[in-house]
C-alpha positions in Angstrom: -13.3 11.3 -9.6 -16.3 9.0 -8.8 -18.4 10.9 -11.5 -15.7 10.5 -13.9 -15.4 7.0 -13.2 -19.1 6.0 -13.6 -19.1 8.4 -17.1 -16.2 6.2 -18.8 -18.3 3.2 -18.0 -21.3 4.5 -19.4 -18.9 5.7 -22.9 -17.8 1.9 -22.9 -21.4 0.4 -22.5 -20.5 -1.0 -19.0 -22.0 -1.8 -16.1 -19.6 -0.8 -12.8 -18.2 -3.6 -11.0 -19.6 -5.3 -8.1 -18.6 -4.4 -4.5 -18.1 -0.6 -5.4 -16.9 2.1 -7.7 -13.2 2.4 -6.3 -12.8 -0.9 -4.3 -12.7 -3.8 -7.0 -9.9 -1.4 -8.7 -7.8 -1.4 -5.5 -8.5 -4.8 -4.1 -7.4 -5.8 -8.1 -4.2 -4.1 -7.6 -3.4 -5.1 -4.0 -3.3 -8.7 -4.9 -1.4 -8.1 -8.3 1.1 -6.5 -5.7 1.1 -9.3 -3.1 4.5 -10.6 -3.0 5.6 -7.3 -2.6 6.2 -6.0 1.5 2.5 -4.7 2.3 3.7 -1.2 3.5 5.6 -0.5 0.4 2.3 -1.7 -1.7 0.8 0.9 0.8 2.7 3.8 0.6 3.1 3.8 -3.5 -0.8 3.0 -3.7 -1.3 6.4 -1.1 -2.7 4.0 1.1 -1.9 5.1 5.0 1.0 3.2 6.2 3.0 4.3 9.4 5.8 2.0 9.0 7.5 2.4 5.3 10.7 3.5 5.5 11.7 3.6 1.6 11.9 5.8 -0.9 8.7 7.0 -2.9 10.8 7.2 -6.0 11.8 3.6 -5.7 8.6 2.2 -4.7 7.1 3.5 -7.4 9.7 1.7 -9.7 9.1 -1.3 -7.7 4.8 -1.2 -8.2 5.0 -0.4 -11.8 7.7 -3.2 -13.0 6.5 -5.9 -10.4 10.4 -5.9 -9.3 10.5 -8.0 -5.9 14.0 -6.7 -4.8 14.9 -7.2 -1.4 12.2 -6.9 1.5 12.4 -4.0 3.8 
């Protein structure tokens, strides 16, 4: 995936970010997800979290619309 990554920069005539090929992406994502409960963030990321309890299905729905619902 990293080679992947670093060919669809060169294609767009850009330089990779600072601070790493993969981490900028997530570390973007994580504080676009912030007011969100951080295990759920976690789990629908594929991050390792030992405490989530909810549903994939509805996390997903949750990370992708920015829906703060209730916290779990």
């Amino acid at each position: 995936m990293s080679k992947l990554l670093r060919e669809a920069y060169a294609r767009a005539g850009l330089e990779t970010l600072r601070r790493g090929l993969w981490h900028p992406w997530k570390r973007k994502r994580a504080t676009e997800c912030k007011h969100m409960p951080l295990n759920n963030v976690a789990k629908a990321g594929g991050w390792k979290c030992r405490s989530s309890q909810a549903l994939p299905e509805a996390l997903k729905q949750r990370v992708l619309t920015g829906e703060r619902g209730t916290h779990q």
